[in-house]
C-alpha positions as CSV (number, residue, x, y, z in Angstrom):
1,X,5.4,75.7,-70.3
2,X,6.5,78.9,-68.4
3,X,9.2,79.8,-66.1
4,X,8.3,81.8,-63.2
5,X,10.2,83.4,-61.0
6,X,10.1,83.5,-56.5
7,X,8.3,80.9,-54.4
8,X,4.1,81.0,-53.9
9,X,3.0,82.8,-51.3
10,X,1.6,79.8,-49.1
11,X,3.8,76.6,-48.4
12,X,1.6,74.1,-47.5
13,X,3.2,72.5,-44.2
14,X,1.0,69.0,-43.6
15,X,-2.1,67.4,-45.0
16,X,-4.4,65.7,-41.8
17,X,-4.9,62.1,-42.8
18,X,-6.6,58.8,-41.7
19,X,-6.1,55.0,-42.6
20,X,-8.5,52.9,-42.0
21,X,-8.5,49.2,-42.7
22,X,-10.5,46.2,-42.0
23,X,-8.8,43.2,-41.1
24,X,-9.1,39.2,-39.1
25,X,-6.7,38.2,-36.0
26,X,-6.6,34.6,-36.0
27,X,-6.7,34.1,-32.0
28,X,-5.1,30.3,-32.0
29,X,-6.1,27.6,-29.7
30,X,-5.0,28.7,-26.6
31,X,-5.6,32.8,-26.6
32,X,-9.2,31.7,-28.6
33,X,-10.5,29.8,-25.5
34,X,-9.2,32.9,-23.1
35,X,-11.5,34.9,-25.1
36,X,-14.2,32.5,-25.3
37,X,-14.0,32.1,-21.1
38,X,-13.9,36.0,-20.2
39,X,-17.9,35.8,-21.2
40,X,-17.9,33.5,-18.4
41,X,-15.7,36.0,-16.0
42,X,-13.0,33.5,-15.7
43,X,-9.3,34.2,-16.8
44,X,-7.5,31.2,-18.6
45,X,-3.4,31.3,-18.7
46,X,-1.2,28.7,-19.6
47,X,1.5,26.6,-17.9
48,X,4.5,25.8,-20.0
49,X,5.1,22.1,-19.4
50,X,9.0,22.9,-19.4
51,X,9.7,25.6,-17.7
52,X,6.0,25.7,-15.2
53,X,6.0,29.2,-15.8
54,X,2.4,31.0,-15.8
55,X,1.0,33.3,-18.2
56,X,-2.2,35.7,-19.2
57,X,-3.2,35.4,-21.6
58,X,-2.9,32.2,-22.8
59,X,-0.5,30.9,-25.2
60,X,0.0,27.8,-27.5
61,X,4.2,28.2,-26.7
62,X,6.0,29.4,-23.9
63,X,7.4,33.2,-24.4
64,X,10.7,32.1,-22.4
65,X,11.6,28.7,-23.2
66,X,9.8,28.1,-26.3
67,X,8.2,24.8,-24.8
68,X,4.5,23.7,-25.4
69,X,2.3,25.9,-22.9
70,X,-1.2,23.4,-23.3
71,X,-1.8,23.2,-19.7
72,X,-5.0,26.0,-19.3
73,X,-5.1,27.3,-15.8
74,X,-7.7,29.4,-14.0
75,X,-6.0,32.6,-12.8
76,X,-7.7,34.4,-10.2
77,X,-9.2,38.2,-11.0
78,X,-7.0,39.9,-8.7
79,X,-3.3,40.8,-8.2
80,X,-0.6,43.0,-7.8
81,X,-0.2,46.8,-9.4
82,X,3.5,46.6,-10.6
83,X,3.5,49.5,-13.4
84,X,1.5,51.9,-14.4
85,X,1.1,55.3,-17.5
86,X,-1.3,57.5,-17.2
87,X,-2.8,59.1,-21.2
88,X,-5.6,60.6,-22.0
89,X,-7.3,57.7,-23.3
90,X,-6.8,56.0,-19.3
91,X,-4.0,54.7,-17.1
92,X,-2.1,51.4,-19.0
93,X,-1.1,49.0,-16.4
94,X,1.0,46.3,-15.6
95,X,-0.8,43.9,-13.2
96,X,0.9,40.5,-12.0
97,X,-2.6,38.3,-11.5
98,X,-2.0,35.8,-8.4
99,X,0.2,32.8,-9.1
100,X,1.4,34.0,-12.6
101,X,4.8,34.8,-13.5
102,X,4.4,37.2,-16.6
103,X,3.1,40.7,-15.8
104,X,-0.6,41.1,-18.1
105,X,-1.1,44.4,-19.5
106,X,-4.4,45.9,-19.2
107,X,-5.5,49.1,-17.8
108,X,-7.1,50.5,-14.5
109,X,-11.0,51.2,-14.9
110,X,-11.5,52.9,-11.6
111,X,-10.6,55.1,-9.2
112,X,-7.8,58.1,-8.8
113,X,-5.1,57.4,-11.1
114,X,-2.9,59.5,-7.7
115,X,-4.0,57.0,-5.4
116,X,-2.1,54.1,-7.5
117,X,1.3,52.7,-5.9
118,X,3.6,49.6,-6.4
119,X,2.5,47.0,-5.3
120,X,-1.4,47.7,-4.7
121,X,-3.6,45.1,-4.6
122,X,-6.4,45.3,-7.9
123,X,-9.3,43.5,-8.9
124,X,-11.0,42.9,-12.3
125,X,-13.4,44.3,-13.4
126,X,-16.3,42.8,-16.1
127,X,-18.3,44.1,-18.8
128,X,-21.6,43.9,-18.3
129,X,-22.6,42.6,-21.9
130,X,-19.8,40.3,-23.3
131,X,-18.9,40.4,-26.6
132,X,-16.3,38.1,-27.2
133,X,-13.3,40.2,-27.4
134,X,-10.6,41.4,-24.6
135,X,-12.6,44.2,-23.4
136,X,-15.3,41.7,-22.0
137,X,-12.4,42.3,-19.4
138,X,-12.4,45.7,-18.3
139,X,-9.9,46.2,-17.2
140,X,-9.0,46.2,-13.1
141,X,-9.9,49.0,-10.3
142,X,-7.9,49.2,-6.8
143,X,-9.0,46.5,-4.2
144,X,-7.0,47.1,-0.8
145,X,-8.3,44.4,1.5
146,X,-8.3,41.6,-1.8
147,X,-6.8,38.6,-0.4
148,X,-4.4,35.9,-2.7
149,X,-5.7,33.9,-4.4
150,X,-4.2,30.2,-6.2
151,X,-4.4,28.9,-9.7
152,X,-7.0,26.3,-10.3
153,X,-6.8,23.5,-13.2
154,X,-9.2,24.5,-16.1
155,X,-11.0,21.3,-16.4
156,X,-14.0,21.3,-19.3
157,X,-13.3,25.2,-21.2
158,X,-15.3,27.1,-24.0
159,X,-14.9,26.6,-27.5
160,X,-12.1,28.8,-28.8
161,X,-13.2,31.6,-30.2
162,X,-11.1,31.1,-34.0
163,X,-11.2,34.6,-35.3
164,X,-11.6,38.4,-34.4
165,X,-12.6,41.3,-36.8
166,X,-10.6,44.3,-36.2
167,X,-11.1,47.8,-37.7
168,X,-7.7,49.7,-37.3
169,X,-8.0,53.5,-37.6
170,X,-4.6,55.6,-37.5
171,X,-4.8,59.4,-37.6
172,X,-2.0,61.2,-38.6
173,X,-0.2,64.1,-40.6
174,X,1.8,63.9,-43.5
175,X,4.3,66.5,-43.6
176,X,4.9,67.8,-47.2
177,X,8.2,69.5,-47.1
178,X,9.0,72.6,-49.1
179,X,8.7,71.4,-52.4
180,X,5.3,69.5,-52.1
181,X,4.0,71.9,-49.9
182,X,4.6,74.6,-53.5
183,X,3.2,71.8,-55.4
184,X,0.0,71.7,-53.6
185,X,-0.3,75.8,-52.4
186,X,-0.1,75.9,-56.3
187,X,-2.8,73.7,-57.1
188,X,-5.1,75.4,-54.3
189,X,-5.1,78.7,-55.2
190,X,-4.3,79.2,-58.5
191,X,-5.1,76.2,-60.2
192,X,-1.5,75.5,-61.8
193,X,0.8,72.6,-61.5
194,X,4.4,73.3,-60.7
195,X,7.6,71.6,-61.1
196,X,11.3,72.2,-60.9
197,X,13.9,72.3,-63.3
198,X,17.4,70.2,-62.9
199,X,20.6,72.9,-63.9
200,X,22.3,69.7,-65.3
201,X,20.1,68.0,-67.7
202,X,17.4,70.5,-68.2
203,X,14.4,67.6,-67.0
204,X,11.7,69.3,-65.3
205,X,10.2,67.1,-62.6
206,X,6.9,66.9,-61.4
207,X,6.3,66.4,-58.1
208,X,9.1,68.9,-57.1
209,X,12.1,67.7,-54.9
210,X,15.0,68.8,-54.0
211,X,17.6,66.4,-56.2
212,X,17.4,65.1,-59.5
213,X,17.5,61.6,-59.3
214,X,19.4,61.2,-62.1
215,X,22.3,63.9,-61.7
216,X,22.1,63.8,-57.9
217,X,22.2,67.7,-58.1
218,X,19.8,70.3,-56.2
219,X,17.1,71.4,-58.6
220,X,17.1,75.0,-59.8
221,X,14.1,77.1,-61.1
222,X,10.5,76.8,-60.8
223,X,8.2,75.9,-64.0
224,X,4.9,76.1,-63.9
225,X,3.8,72.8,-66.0
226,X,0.8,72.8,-68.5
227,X,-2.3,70.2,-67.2
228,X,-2.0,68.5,-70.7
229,X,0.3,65.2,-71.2
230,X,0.4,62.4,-72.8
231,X,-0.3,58.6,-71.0
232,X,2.9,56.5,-70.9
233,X,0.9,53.2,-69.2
234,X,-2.3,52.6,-67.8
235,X,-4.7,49.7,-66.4
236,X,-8.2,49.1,-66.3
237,X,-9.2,48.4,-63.0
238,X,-12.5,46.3,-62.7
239,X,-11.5,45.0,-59.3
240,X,-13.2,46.8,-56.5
241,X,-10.7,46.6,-53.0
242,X,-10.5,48.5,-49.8
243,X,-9.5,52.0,-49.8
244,X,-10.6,52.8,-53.1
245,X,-11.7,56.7,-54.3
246,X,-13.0,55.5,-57.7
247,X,-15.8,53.3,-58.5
248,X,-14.4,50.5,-61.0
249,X,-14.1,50.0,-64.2
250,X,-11.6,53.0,-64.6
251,X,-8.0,53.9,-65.8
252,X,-5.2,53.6,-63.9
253,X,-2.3,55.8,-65.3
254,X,1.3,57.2,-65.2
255,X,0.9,60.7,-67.0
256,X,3.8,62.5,-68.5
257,X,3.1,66.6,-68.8
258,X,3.8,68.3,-71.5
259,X,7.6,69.7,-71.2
260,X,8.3,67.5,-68.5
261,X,10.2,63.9,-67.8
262,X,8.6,62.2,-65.0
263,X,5.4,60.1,-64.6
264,X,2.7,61.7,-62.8
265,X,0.1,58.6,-61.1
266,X,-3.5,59.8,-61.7
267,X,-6.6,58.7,-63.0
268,X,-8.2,58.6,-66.5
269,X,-12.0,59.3,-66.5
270,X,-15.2,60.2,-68.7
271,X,-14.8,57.0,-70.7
272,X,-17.5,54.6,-71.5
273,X,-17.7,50.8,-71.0
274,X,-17.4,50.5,-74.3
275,X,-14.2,52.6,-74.8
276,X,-12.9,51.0,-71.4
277,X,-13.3,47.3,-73.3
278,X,-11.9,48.3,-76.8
279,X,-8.7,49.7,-75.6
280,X,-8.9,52.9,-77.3
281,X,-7.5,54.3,-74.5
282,X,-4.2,53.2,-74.0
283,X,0.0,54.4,-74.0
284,X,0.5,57.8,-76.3
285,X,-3.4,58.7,-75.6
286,X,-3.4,62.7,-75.0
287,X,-5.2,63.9,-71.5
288,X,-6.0,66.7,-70.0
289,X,-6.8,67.6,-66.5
290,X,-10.6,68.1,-65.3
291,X,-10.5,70.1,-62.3
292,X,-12.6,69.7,-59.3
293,X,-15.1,72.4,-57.6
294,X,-13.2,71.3,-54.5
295,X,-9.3,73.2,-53.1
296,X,-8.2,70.8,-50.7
297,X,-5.0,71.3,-51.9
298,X,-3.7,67.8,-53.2
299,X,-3.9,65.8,-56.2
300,X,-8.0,65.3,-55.9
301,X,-8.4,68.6,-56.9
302,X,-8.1,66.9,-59.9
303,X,-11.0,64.6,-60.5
304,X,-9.3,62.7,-63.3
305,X,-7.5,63.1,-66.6
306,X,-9.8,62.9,-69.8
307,X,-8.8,61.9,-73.2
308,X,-8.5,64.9,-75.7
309,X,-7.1,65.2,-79.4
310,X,-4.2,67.6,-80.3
311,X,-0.2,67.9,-80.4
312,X,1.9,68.5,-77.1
313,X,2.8,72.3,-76.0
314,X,6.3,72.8,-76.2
């Protein structure tokens, strides 16, 4: 292990990121025939059978009172403009349909987003292939001479609609910081893995930061940290799940390197089935890292650890 001296000449300042992640909404009773009945171009609220108050969408309890809301109403398509924001994406609105008493937020399809005011009169406005799903509604578009219209009774409805599939993407960027931003200029450019060391008790720690967690004193110098270590635990993972970089069966593993004292989480590679199910991998096994063709400057510039004979550098 060597001690170097001065920072890198790059300090990597964010890493652009995504998650994305499948997932089911159970709509309930109420809100599953709403959905079910905008294919049909008809808006079902609820009245609670406490309080009378009216909402959109529907709802199985009351939002004020906490009362049962199972009387399904037919709320007309048109209404007031009470609030609106204007993004890039559209204008978010705030429209109070006719004879409700909850505000539905929805957004504003059509039209000058400068020629909105309070109080202007909207109408809805449909999809022309349903789909099951909120956006069968539109959204609304500005209707000046729409009259008022009442709340009808529901009578016979749809059949609920019981579940939604919902893929939720968020884009973001992970700011690094000092200290992984070093890590990772380190590992892009020059291939080496750094760490710092604690002035107290001498432990280098890899990933950098700015305490040691065990003296609760700012780190001091710099080390640049061989690839070689030695496993401290590790899992087979056979289980394939969302998310997942590595095609199963593989290793799972906290990695100590050489000269220092924390637990690095990688993965251990190369192996066969048959070494995966006679455990010959497993807590003391020696690793080194195989590097990728790839600088992206983060920890998969590593593909994985592989298992390699030979004492630790001191």
């Amino acid at each position: 292990m060597t001690t170097t001296a001065g920072l890198p000449r790059e300090v990597m300042g964010a890493m652009d990121a995504r998650l994305s992640m499948p997932y089911t909404l159970t709509a309930g009773a109420a809100t599953g025939v709403f959905l079910a009945e905008l294919a049909q171009q008809r808006i079902v609220g609820t009245r609670c059978s406490a309080c009378e108050t009216i909402r959109v969408p529907a709802q199985d309890f009351c939002g004020d009172c906490g009362g049962d809301a199972h009387d399904l109403v037919i709320v007309p398509p048109s209404g007031d403009l009470l609030a609106w924001t204007v993004t890039d994406q559209g204008t978010v609105a705030l429209v109070l349909l006719d004879g409700t008493d909850i505000p539905f937020l929805h957004q504003v399809v059509e039209g000058d987003p400068a020629a909105l005011s309070m109080g202007a009169r909207v109408t809805a406005v449909w999809a022309a292939e349903p789909q099951g799903a909120v956006m069968d509604l539109m959204g609304f578009a500005l209707a000046p001479s729409e009259p008022v219209h009442a709340v009808e009774e529901a009578g016979e409805t749809a059949t609920p609609i019981e579940q939604l599939n919902y893929q939720m993407v968020l884009d973001y960027q992970h700011a690094y910081g000092h200290f992984y931003g070093s890590l990772f200029d380190g590992i892009k450019n020059d291939r080496r893995i750094r760490g710092v060391r604690c002035p107290s008790c001498r432990n280098v720690l890899v990933p950098p930061r700015a305490y040691c967690e065990a003296c609760f004193v700012r780190t001091g110098d710099w080390v640049d940290v061989p690839d070689t270590g030695v496993l401290q635990a590790c899992s087979v993972v056979h289980i394939e799940f969302i998310g997942q970089r590595v095609p199963p069966p593989y290793v799972y593993a906290e990695i100590v390197l050489d000269g220092t004292s924390t637990r690095l989480i990688h993965t251990v590679g190369g192996l066969s089935a048959e070494a995966l199910r006679s455990g010959s991998v497993h807590p003391g096994s020696r690793v080194q890292a195989v590097w990728s063709d790839r600088r992206t400057g983060s920890l998969s510039d590593i593909d994985f650890f592989k298992v390699i004979d030979g004492p630790a550098d001191e």
